[in-house]
C-alpha positions as CSV (number, residue, x, y, z in Angstrom):
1,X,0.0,0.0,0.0
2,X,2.7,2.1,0.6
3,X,4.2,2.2,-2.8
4,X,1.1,2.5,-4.2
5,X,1.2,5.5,-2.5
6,X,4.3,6.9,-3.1
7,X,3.6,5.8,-6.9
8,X,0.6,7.8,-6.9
9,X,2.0,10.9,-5.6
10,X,5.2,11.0,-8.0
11,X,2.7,10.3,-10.7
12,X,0.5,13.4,-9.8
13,X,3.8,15.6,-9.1
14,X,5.3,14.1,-13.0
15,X,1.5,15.4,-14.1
16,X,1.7,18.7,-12.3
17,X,5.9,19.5,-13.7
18,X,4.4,18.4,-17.3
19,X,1.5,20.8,-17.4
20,X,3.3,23.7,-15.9
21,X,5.8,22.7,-19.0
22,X,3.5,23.1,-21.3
23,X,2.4,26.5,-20.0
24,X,5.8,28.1,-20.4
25,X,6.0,26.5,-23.8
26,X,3.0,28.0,-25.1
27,X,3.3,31.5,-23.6
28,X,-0.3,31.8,-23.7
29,X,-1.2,35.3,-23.0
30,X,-4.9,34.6,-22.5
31,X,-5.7,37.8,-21.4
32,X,-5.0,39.8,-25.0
33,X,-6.7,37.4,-26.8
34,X,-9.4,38.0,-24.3
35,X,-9.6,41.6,-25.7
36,X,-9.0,40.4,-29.2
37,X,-12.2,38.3,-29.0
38,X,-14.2,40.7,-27.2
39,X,-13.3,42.9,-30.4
40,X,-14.4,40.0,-32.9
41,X,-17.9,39.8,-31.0
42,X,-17.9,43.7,-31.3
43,X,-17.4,43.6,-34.8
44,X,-19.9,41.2,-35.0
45,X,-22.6,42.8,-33.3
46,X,-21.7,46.3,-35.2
47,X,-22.5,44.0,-38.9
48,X,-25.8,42.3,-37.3
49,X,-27.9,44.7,-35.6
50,X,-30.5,42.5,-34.6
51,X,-27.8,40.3,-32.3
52,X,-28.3,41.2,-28.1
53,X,-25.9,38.6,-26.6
54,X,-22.6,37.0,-28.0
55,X,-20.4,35.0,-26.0
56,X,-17.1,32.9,-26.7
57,X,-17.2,29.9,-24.5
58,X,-14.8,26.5,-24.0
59,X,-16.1,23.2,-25.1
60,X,-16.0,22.4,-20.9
61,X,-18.2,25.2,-20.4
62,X,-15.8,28.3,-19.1
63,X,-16.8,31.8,-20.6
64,X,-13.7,33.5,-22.4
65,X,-15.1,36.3,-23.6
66,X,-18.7,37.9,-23.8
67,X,-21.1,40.7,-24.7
68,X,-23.8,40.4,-22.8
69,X,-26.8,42.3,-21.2
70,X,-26.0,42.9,-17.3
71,X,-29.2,40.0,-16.8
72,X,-27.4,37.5,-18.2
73,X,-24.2,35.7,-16.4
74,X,-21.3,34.4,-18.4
75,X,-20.5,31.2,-16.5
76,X,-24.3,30.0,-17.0
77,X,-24.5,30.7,-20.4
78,X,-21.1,28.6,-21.0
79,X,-22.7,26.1,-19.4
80,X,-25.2,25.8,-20.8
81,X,-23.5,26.2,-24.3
82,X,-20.9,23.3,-23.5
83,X,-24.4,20.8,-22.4
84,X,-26.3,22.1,-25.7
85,X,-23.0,21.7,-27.9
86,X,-22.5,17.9,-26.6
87,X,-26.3,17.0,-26.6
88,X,-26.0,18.2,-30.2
89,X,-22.6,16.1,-31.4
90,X,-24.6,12.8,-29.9
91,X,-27.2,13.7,-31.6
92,X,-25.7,13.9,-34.9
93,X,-23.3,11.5,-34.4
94,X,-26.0,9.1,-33.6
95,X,-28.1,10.1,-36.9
96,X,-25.2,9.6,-39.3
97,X,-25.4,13.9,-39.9
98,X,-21.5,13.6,-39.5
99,X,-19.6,16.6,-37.8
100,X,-22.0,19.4,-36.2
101,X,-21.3,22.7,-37.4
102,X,-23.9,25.0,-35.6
103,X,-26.7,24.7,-33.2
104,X,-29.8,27.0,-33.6
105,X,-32.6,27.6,-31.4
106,X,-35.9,29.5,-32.1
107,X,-38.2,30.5,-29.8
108,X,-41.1,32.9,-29.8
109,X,-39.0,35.7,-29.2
110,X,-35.8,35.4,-31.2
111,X,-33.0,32.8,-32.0
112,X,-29.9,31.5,-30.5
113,X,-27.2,30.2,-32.5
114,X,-23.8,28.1,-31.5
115,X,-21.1,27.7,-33.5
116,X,-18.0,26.1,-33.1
117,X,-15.1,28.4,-33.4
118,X,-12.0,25.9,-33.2
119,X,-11.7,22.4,-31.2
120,X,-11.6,23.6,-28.2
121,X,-14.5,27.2,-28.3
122,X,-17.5,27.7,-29.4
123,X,-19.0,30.9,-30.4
124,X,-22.9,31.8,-29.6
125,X,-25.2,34.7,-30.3
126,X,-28.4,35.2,-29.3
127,X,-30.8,37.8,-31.7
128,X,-34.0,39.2,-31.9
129,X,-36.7,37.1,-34.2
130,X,-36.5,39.7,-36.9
131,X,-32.5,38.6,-38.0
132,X,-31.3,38.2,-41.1
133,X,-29.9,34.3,-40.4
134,X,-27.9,34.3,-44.1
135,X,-26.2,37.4,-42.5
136,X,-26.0,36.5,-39.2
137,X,-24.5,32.7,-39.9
138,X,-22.3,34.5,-42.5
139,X,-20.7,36.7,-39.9
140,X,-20.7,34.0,-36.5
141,X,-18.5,31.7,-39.4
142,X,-16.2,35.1,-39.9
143,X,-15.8,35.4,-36.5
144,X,-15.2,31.8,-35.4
145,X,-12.8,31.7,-37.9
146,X,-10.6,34.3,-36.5
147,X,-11.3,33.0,-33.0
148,X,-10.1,29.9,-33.8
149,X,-7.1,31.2,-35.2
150,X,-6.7,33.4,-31.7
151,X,-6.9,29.8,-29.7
152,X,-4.1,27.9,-31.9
């Protein structure tokens, strides 16, 4: 038992030295492409009027960046992104529709869309009923582009 134990806690400190590794490898400043995402939703927001929410959120459900209304919170709409986003790969996956590319949602008052922007973020908006969904798809698939790009 003892050397399990000791095996264990080597393994976790090996673990621990190879992720701060790959930290300093990377050099990921996180917090300027932060504000370079923020500027992407911006931008998309400025080209779709209609759009009142955009977020940029990790496949595990962490907000990265956001533009939203003061009655929404970040961490639960990431959450709820990440649940919808692997409810809808099952779904696909299980109907032979092959690789999502965006999940859309209408209701009575408007439409929410999700978009993956990389392996590892997705991108959503939420706008009113009245949007223009070529534009709006056309402009989420610009700016998940250049997220992804951000996140490489």
């Amino acid at each position: 038992m003892f050397y399990q134990t000791l095996f264990y806690r080597n393994l976790l400190k090996d673990n621990v030295l190879v992720i701060l590794r790959c930290l300093n490898i990377f050099d990921f400043n996180f917090s300027e492409r932060t504000k370079d995402m923020a500027s992407i939703l911006d931008e998309i927001d400025l080209n779709v009027r209609e759009i009142q929410a955009a977020a940029v959120v990790s496949v595990e459900g962490l907000p990265i960046a956001s533009k939203l209304p003061d009655k929404y919170e970040d961490t639960i709409i990431a959450a709820m992104t990440a649940a919808m986003l692997s409810l809808g790969d099952k779904i696909a996956s299980n109907l032979d529709k092959g690789t999502l590319e965006k999940i859309m949602i209408e209701g009575a008052h408007g439409v929410v869309v999700s978009m993956a922007a990389g392996p590892n973020a997705v991108l959503t908006v939420s706008a009113e009923k009245d949007a223009p969904l070529g534009l709006l798809f056309m402009e989420m698939a610009n700016g998940a582009k250049k997220i992804s790009e951000l996140l490489v």
